[in-house]
C-alpha positions in Angstrom: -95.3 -120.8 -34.7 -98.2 -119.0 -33.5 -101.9 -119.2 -33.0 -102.6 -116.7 -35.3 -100.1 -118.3 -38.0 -101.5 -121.3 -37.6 -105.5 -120.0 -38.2 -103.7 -118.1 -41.4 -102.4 -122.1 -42.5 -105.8 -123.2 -42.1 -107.5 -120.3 -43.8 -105.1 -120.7 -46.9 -105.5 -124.1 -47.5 -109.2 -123.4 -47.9 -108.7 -120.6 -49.9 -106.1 -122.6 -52.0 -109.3 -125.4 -52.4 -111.6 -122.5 -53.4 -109.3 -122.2 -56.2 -107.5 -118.8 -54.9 -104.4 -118.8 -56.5 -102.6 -115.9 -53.9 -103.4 -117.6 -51.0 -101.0 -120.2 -52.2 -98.3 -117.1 -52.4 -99.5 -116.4 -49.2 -99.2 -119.9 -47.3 -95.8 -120.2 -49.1 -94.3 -116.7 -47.3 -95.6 -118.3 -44.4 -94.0 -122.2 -44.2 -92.0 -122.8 -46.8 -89.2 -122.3 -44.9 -90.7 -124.5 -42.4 -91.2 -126.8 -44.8 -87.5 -126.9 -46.3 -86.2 -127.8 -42.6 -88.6 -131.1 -42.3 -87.6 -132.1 -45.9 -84.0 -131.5 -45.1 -83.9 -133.7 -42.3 -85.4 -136.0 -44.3 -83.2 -136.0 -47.5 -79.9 -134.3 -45.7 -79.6 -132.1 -48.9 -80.4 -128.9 -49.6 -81.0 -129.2 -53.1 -83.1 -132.2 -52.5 -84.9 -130.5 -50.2 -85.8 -127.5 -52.1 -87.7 -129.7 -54.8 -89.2 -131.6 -52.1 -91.3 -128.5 -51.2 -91.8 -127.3 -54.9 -93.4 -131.0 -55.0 -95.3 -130.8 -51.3 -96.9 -127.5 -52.7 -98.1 -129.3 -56.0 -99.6 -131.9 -53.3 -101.2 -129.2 -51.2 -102.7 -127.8 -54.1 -104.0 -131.1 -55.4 -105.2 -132.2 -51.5 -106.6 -128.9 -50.5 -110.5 -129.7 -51.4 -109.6 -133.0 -48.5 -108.2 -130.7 -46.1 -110.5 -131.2 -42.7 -111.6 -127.9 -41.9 -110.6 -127.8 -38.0 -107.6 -129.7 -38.2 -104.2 -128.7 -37.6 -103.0 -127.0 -41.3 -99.4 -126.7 -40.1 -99.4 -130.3 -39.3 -101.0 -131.4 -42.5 -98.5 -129.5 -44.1 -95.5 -130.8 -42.0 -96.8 -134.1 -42.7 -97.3 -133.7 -46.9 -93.8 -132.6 -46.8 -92.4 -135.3 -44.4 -94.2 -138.0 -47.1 -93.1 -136.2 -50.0 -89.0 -136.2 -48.5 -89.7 -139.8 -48.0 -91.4 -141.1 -51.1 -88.3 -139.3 -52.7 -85.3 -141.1 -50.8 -87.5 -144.4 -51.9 -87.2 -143.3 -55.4 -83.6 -142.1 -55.2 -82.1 -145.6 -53.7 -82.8 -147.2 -56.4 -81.2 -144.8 -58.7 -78.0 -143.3 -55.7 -75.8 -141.2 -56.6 -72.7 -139.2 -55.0 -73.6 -135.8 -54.7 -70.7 -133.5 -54.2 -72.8 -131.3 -51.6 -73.2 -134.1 -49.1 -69.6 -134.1 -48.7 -69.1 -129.9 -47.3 -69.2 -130.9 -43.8 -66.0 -132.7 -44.2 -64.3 -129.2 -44.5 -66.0 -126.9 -42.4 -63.0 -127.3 -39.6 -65.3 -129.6 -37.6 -63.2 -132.7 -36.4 -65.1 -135.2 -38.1 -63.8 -137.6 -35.7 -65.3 -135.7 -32.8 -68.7 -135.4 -34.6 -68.7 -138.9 -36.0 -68.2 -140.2 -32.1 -71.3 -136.9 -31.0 -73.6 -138.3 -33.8 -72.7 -142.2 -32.6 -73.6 -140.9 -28.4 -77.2 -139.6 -30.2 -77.9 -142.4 -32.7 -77.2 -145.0 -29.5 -79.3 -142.6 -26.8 -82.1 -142.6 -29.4 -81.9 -146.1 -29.9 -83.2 -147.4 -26.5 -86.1 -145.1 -26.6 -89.5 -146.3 -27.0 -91.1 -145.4 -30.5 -93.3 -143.2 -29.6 -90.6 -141.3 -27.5 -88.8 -141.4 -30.8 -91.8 -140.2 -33.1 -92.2 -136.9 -30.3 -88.6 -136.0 -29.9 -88.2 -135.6 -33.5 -91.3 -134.1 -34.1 -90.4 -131.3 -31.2 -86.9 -131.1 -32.7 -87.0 -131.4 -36.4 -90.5 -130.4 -36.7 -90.9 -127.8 -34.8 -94.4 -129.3 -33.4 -96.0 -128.0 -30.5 -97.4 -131.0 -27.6 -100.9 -130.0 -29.1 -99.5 -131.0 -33.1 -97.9 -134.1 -31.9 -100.7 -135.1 -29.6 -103.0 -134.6 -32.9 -100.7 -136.3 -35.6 -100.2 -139.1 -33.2 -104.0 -139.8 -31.9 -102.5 -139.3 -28.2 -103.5 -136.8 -25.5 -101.3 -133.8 -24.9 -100.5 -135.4 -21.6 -99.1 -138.8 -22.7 -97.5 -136.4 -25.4 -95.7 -134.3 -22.5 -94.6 -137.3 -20.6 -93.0 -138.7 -24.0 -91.2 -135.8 -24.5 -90.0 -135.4 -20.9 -89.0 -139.1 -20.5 -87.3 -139.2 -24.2 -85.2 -136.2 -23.0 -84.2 -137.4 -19.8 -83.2 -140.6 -21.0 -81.1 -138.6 -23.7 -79.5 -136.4 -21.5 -78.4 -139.2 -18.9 -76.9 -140.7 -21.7 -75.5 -138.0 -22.8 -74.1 -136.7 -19.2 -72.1 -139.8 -18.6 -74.3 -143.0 -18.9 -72.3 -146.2 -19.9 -75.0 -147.7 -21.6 -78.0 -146.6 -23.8 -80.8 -146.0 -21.2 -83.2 -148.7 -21.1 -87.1 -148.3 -21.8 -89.0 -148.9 -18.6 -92.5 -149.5 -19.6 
């Protein structure tokens, strides 16, 4: 994402709360595919997904007038939709069902046994890291957020940002390469 795509977010969300109904055509050309990949990883389906950010536009509408003019748009966004994904798995536990989709990955010649044990090695190097090295890695990854997003969505400094990222990843990656045990938090 650039600078200038991000001063466009910003500038359509306030034309959005000025009541400019293209601007929202606009911002939509712009993130909704964006948009789709956070509420995917939230929900792990695509259909799921897809009314997530019909429903996180319908909130940016609504929230547009609270908008802080300065603020990251792209972030605010990010985040609407990361709430939205959320507030909807909450709602669907209570009424689950088996969705046919969720189960394509079984035949896309992937040996689920080797991808079972690869997802295992991440879930267990993700598990010793701190929460905030958690919070950045998947904001860099799934998110797609720049050290200056997270730093802002987080109420950190881009520095303490950086070496989050850096020591998440390392401890990842020793893990990963070899490590016998989940890599231990130091601090």
């Amino acid at each position: 994402m650039t600078e200038q795509d991000r001063r466009l977010i910003t500038q359509y969300i306030s034309s959005i709360a000025n009541g400019n109904v293209s601007a929202l055509e606009d911002l939509s050309r712009l993130v909704s595919a964006r948009m789709l990949s956070v509420a995917q990883s939230v929900v792990r389906n695509k259909a799921t997904a897809e009314e997530v950010v019909q429903d996180s536009f319908l909130r940016i509408v609504q929230n547009a007038c609270r908008f802080r003019a300065g603020s990251n748009g792209y972030a605010w966004i990010c985040k609407i939709t990361q709430n939205v994904a959320l507030n909807r798995l909450r709602s669907d536990s209570r009424d689950k069902t088996v969705n046919i989709d969720d189960f394509f990955h079984l035949s896309d010649g992937t040996d689920v046994a080797e991808q079972t044990a690869a997802q295992v090695a991440v879930r267990q190097a993700m598990s010793a890291l701190s929460d905030l090295e958690k919070r950045v890695i998947y904001q860099k990854y799934f998110m797609d957020f720049s050290v200056r997003d997270s730093a802002e969505s987080l109420n950190k400094s881009k520095s303490a940002v950086a070496r989050a990222i850096t020591r998440g990843e390392e401890k990842i990656k020793n893990y990963l390469s070899g490590g016998t045990n989940p890599p231990q938090d130091v601090l």
